[in-house]
DSSP file (Angstrom, degrees, kcal/mol; ACC not computed):
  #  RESIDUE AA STRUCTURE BP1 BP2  ACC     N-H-->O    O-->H-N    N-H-->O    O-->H-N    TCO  KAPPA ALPHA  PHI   PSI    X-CA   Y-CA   Z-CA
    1    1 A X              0   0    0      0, 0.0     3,-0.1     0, 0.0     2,-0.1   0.000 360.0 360.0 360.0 141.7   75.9  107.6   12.9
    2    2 A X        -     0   0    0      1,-0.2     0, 0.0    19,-0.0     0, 0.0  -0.269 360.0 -61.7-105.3-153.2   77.4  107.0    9.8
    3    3 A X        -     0   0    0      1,-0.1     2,-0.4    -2,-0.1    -1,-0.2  -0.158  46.0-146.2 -72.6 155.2   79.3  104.1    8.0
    4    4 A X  E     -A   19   0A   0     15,-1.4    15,-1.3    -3,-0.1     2,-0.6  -0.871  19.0-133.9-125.5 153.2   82.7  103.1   10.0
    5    5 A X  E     +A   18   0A   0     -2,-0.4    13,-0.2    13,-0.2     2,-0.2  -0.971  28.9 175.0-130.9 151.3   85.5  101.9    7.3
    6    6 A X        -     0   0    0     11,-1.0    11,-0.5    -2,-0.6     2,-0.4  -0.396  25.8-138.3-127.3-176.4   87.5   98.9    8.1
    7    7 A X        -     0   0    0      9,-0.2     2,-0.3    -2,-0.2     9,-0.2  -0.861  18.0-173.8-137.2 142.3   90.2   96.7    6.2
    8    8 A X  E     -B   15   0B   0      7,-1.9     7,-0.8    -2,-0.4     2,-0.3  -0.539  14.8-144.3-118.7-162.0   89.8   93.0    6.4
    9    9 A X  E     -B   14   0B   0     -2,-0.3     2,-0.4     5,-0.2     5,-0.2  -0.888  16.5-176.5-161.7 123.5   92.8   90.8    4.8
   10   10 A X  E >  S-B   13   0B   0      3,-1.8     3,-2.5    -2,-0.3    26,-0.1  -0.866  72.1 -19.1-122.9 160.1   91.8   87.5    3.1
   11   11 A X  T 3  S-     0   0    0      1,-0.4    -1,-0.1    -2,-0.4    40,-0.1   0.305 131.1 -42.7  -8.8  64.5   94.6   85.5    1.9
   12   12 A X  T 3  S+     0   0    0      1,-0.1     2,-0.6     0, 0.0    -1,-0.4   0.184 113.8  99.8  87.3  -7.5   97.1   88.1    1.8
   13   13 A X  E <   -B   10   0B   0     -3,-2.5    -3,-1.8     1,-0.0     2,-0.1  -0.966  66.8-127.7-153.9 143.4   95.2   91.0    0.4
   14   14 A X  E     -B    9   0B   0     -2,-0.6     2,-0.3    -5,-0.2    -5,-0.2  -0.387  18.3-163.7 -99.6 138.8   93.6   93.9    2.2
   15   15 A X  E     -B    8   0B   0     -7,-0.8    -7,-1.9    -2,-0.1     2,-0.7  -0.848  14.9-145.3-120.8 143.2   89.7   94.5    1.3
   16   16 A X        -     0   0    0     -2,-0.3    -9,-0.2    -9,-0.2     2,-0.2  -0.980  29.1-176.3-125.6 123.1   88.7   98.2    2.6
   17   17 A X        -     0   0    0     -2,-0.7   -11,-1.0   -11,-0.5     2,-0.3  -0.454  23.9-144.3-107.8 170.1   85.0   97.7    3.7
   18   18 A X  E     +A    5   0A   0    -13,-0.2     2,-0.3    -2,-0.2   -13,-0.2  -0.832  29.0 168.8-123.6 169.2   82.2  100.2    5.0
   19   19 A X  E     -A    4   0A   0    -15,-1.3   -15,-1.4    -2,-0.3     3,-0.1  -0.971  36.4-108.7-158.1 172.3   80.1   98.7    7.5
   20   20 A X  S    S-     0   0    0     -2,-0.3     2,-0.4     1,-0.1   -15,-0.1   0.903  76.5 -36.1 -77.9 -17.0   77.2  100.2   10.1
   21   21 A X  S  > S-     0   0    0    -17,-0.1     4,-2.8     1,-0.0     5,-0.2  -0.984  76.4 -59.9-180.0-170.3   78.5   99.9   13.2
   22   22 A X  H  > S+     0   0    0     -2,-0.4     4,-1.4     2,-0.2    -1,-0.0   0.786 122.3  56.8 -43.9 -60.7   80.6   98.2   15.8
   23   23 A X  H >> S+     0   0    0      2,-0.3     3,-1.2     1,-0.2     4,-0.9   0.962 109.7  45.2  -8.7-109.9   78.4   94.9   15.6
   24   24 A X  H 34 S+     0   0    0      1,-0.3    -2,-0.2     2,-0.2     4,-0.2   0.536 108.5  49.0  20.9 -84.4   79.0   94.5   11.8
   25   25 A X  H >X S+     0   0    0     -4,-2.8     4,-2.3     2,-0.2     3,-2.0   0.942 110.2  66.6 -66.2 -49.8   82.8   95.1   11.5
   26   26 A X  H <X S+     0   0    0     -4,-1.4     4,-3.0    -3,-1.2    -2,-0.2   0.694 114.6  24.9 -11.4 -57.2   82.5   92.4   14.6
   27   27 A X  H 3< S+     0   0    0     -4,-0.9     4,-0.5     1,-0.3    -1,-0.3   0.399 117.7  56.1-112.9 -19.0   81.3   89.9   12.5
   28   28 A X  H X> S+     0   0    0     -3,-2.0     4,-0.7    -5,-0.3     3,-0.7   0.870 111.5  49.0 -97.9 -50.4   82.8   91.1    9.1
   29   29 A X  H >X S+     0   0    0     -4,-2.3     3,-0.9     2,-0.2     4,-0.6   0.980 118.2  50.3 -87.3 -54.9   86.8   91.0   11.3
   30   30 A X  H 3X S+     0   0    0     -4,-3.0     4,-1.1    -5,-0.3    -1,-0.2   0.657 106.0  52.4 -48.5 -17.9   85.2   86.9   12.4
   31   31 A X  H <> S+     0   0    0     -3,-0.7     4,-1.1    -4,-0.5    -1,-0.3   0.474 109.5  40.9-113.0 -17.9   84.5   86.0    9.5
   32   32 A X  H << S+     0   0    0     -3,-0.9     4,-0.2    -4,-0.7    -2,-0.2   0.040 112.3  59.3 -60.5  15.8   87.7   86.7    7.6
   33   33 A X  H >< S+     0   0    0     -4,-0.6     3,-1.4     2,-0.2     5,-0.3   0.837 106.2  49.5 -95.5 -70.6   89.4   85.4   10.5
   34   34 A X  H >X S+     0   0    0     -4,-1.1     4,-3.3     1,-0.3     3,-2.2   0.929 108.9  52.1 -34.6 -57.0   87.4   82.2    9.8
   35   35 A X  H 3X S+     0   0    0     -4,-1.1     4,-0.5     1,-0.3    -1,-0.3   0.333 104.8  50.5 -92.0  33.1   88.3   82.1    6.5
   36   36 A X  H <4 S+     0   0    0     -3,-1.4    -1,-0.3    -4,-0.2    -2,-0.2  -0.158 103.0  58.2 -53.9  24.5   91.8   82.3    6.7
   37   37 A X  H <> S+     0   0    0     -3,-2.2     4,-2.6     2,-0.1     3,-0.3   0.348 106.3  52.2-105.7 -53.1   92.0   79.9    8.9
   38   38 A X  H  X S+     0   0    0     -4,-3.3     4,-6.1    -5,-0.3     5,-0.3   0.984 113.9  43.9 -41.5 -64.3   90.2   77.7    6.2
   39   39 A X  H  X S+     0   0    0     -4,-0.5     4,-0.9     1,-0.2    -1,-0.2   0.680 108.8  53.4 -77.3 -12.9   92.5   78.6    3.8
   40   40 A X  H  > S+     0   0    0     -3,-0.3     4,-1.1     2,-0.2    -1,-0.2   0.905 116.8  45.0 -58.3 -61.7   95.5   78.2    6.2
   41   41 A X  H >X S+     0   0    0     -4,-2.6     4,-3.4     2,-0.2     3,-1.1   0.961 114.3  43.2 -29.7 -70.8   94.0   74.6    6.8
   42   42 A X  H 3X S+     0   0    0     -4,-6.1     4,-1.6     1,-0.3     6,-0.3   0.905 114.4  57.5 -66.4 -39.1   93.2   73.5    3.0
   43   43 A X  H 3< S+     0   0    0     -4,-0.9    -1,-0.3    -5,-0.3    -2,-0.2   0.727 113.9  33.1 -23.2 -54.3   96.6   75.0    2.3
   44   44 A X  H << S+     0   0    0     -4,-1.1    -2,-0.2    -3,-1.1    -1,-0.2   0.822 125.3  37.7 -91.0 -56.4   98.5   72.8    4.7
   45   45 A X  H  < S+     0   0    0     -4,-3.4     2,-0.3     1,-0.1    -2,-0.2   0.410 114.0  57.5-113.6   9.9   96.8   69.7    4.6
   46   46 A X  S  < S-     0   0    0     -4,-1.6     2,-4.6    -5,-0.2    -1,-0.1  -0.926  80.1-125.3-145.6 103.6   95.7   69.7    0.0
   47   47 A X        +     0   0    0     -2,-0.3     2,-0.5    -3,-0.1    -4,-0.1  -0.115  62.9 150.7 -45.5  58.8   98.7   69.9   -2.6
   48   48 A X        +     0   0    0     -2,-4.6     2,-0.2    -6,-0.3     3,-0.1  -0.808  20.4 174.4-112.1 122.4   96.3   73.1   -3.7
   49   49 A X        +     0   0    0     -2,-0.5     2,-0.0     1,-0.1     0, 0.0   0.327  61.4  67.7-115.7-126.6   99.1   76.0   -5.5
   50   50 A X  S  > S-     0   0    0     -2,-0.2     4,-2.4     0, 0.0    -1,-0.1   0.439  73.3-147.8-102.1 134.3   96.4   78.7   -6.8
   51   51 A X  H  > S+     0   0    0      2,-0.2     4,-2.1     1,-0.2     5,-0.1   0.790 101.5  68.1 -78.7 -32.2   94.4   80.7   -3.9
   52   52 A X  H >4 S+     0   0    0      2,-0.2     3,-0.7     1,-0.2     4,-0.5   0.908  99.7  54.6 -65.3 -74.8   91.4   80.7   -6.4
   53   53 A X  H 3> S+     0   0    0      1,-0.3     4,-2.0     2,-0.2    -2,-0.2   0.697 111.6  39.9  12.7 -80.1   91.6   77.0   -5.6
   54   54 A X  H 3X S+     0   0    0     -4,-2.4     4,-1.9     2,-0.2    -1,-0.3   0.957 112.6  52.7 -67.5 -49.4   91.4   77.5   -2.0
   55   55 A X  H XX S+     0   0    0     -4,-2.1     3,-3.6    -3,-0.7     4,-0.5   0.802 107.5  50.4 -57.4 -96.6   88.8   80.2   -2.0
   56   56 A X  H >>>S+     0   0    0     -4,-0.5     4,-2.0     1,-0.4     3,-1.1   0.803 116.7  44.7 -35.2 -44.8   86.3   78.3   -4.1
   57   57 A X  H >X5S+     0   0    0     -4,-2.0     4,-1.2    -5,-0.4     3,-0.8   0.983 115.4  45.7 -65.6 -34.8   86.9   75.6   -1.8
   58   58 A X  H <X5S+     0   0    0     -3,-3.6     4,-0.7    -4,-1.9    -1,-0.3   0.360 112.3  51.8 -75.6  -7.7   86.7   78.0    1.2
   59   59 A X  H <X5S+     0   0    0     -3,-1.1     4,-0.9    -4,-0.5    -1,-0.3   0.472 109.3  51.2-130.7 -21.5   83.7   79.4   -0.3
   60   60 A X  H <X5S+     0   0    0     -4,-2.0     4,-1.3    -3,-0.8    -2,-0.2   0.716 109.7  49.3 -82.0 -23.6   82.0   75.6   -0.7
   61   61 A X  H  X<S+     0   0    0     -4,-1.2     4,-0.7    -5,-0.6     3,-0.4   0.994 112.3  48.6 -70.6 -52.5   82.6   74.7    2.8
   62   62 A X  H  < S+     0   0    0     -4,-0.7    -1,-0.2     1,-0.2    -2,-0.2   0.672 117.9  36.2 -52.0 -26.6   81.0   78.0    3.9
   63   63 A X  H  X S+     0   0    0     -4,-0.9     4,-0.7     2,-0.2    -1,-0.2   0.433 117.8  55.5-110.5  -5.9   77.7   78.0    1.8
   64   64 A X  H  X S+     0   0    0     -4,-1.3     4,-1.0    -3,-0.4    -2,-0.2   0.565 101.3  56.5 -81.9 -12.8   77.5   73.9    2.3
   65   65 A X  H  X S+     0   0    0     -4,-0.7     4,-0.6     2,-0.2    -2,-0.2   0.600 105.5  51.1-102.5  -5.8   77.6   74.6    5.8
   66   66 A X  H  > S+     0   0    0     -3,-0.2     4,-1.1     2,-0.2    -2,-0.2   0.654 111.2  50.2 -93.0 -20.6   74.1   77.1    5.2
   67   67 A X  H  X S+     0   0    0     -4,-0.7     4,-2.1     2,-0.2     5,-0.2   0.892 107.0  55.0 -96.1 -35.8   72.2   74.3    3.4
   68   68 A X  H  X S+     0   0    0     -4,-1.0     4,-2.9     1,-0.2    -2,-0.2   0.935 115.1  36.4 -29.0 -53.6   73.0   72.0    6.0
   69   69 A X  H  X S+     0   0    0     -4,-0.6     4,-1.3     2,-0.2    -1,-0.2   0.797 114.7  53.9 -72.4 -30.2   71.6   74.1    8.3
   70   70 A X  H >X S+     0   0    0     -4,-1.1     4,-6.9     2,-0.2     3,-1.2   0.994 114.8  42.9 -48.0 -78.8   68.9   75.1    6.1
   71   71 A X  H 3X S+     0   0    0     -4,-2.1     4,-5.2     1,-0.2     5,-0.4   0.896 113.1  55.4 -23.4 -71.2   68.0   71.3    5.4
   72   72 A X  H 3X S+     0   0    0     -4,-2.9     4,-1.6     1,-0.3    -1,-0.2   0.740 110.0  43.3 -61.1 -22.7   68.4   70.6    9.1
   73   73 A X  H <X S+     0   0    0     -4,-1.3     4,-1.7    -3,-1.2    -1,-0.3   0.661 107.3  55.0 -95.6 -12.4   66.0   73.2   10.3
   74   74 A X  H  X S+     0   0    0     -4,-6.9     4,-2.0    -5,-0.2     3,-0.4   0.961 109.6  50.0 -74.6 -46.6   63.3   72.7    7.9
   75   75 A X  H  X S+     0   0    0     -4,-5.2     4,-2.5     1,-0.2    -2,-0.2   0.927 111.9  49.3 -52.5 -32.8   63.3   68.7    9.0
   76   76 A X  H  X S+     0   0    0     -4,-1.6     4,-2.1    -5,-0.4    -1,-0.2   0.904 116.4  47.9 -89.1 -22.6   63.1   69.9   12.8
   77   77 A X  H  X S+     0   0    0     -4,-1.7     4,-2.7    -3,-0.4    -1,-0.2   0.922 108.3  45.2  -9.8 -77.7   60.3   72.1   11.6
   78   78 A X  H  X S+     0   0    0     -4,-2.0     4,-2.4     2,-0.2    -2,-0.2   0.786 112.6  60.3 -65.9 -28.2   58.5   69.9    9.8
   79   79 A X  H  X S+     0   0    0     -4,-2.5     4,-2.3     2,-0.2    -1,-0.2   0.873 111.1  37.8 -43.4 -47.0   59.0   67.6   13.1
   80   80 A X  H  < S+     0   0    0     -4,-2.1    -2,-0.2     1,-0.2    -1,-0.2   0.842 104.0  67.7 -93.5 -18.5   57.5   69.8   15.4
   81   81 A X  H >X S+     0   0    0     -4,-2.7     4,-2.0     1,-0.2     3,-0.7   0.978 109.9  46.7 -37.3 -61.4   54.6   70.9   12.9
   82   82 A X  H 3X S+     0   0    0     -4,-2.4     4,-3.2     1,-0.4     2,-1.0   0.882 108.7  43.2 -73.5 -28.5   53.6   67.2   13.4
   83   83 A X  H 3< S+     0   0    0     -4,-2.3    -1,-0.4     2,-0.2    -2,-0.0  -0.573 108.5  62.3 -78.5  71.2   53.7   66.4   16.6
   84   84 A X  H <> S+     0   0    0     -2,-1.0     4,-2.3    -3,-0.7     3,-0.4  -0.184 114.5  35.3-154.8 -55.9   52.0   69.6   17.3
   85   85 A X  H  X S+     0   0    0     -4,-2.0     4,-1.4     1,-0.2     5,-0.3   0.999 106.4  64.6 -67.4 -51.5   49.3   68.5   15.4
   86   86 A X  H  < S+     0   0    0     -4,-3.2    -1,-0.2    -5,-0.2     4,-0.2   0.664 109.4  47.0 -16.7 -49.7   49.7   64.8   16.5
   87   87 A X  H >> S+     0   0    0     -3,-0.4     4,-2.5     2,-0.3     3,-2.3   0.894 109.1  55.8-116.7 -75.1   48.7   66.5   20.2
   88   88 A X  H 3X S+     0   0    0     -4,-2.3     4,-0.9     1,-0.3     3,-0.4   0.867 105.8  44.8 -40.2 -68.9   45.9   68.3   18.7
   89   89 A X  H 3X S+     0   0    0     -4,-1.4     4,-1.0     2,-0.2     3,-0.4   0.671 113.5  56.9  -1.7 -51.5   44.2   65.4   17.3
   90   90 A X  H <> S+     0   0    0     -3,-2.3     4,-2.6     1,-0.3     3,-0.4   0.896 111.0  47.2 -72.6 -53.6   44.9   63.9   20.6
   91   91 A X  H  X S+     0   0    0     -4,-2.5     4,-0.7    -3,-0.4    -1,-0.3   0.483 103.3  48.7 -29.9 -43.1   43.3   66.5   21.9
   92   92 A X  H  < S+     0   0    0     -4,-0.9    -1,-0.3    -3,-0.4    -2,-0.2   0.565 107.0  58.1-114.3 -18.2   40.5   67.0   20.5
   93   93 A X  H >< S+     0   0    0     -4,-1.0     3,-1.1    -3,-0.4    -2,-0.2   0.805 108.1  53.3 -50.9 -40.6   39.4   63.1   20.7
   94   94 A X  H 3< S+     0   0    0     -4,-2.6    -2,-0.2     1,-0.2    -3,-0.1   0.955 108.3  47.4 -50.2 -51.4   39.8   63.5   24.2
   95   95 A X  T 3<        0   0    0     -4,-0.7    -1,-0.2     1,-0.2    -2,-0.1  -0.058 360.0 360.0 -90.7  25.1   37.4   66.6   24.2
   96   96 A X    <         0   0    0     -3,-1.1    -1,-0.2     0, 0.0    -2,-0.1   0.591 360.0 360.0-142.5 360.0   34.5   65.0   22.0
């Protein structure tokens, strides 16, 4: 199957995409959705007059919100890396 072509619209002006399939454009139409909703927000509620403004801000929120997550899932990582040994240890006193 080949590439499906889409339009998205970010703060007024229409972006003519490809993507692979159905899936894709899903997530490619949610995600300007999101962020014009962002920019709706910051718009409304920040004495902001240039849309480069708001996009870099729209664009901070979005990539602050991946090192959060990043962060949060390397600590619950590193959590269960320890207890997992903690339990082994435990384990293996038991068994000697």
């Amino acid at each position: 199957m080949g590439k499906l072509k889409i339009n998205v619209v970010i703060a007024g002006r229409t972006y003519p995409l490809s993507v692979n399939n159905t899936k894709e454009e899903e997530g490619m139409r949610k995600a300007a959705t999101a962020i014009n909703k962002l920019i709706s927000m910051y718009e409304e509620n920040y004495a902001v007059s240039d849309k480069q403004d708001v996009l870099a801000m729209c664009a901070l929120q979005f990539a602050s919100k991946v090192e959060i997550t990043s962060i949060e899932k390397d600590s619950t990582d590193r959590e269960v890396v320890d207890k997992i040994k903690e339990l082994t240890n435990l384990v293996d006193s038991h068994l000697k």
